[in-house]
C-alpha positions in Angstrom: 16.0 6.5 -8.1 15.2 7.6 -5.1 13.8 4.6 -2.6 10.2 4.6 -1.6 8.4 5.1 2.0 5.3 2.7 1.3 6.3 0.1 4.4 6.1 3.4 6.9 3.6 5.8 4.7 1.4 7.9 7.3 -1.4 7.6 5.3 -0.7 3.3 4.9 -0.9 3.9 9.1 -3.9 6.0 8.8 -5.6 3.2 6.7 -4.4 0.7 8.9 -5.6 2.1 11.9 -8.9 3.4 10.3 -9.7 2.4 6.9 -13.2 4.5 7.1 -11.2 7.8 7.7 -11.2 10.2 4.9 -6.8 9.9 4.5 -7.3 6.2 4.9 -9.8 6.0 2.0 -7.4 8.5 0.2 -4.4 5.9 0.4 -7.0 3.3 -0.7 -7.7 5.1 -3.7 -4.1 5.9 -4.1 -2.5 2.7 -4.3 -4.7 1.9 -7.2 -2.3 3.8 -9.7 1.0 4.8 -7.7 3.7 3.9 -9.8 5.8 3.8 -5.9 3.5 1.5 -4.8 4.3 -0.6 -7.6 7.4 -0.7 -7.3 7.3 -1.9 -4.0 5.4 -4.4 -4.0 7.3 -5.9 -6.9 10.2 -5.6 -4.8 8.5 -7.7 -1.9 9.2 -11.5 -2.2 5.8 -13.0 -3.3 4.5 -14.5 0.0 5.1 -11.2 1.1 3.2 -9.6 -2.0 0.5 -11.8 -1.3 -0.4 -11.3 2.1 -0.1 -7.5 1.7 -2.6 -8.1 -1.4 -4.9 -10.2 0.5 -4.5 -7.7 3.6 -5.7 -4.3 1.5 -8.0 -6.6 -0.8 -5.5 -5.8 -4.1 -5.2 -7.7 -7.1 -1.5 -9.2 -7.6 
């Protein structure tokens, strides 16, 4: 399998820099049900897992 881009997605940066933009809102919406994301978040260590959850206001 071929390995993800989530830690340097465009569209993560886009959020990040602008999380009212239309592509920011978009990646919001995204990581809701992207099977990549997922992945890797279950691939983070969980501190990790939950500070990115706590950062974009997902549930772990």
């Amino acid at each position: 399998m071929a390995e993800n881009n989530c830690a340097d997605c465009a569209f993560r940066k886009k959020y990040d820099t602008n999380p009212r933009s239309i592509l920011g809102r978009i990646w919001r919406w995204h990581v809701k049900w992207c099977p990549g994301w997922k992945t890797y978040m279950a691939s983070l260590s969980s501190e990790e897992r939950l500070k990115l959850a706590k950062k974009y206001d997902l549930k772990v």
